[in-house]
C-alpha positions in Angstrom: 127.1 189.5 118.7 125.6 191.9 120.8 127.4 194.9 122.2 127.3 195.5 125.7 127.3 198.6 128.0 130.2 197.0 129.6 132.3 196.3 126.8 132.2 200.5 126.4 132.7 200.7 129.6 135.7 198.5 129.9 137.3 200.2 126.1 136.9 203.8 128.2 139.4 202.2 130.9 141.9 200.5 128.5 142.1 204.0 126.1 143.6 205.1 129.7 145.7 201.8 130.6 145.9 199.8 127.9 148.3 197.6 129.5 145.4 196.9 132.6 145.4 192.8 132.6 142.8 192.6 135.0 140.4 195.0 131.8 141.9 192.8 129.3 140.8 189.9 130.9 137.4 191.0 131.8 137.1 192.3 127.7 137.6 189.2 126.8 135.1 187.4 129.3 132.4 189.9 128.3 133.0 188.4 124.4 132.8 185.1 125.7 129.5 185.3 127.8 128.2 186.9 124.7 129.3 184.1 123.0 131.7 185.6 120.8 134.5 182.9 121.4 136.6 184.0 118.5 137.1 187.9 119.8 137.4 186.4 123.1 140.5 184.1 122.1 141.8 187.1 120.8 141.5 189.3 123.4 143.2 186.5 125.7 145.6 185.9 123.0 146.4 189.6 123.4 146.6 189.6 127.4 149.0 186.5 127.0 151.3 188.0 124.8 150.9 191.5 127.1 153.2 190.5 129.4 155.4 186.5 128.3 157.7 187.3 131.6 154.4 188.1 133.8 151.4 186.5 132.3 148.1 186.9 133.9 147.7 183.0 134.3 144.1 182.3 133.8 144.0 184.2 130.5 145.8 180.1 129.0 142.4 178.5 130.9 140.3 180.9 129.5 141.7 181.3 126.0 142.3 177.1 126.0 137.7 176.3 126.9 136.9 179.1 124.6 139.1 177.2 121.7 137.3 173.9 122.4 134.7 175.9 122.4 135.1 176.7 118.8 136.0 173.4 118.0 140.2 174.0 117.6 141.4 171.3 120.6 144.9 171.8 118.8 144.9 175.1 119.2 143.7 174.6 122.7 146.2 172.0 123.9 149.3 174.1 122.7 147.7 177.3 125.0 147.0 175.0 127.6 150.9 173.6 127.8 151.8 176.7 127.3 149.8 177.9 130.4 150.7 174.4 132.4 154.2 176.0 131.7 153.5 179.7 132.9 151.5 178.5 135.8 154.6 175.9 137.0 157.2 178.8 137.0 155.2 181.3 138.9 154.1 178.6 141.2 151.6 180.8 143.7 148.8 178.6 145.1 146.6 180.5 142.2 148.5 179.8 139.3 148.9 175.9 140.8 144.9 175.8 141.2 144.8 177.4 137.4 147.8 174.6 136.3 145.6 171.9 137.8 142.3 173.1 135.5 144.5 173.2 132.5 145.8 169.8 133.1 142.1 168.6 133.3 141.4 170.1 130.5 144.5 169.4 128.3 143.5 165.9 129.0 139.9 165.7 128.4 141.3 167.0 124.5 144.2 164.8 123.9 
């Protein structure tokens, strides 16, 4: 994988905030459009578990493509119910546009 200029960029912030999900999430897209899937699911895996009573909602999407991606749907689907689940109990229009991608999704692997 190569290293970016970003991804230093985006460590510097989270040494100061590393509770920032907006960093976190960008981290972990920065892995991905590297194609480095795996530290991608984990950085997303990470964000998830930042906050289970405030979750940033399109970390399940993100976290659920870049596990088909590597070829694990079961992993996938049980991020993707998981983030059907999150999205439904926030409920803003956002999270209901995210729950509708995840329920694509979730069926396109089951």
């Amino acid at each position: 994988m190569t290293r970016t200029r970003r991804m230093d960029q985006i460590e510097a912030l989270l040494a100061d905030d590393p509770t920032d999900a907006f960093l976190r999430y960008g981290l972990a897209m920065e892995h991905s459009s590297q194609g480095d899937d795996a530290t991608a699911v984990q950085h997303l895996r990470d964000l998830i578990a930042l906050a289970p009573d405030a979750p940033y909602i399109p970390a399940f999407l993100m976290c659920g493509q870049a596990l088909v991606r590597l070829g694990k749907e079961t992993e996938a689907a049980t991020v993707l119910k998981q983030g059907i689940a999150a999205a439904t109990k926030v409920g803003t229009p956002e999270a209901m546009h995210a729950r509708g991608e995840m329920d694509g999704l979730l069926s396109t692997i089951e």
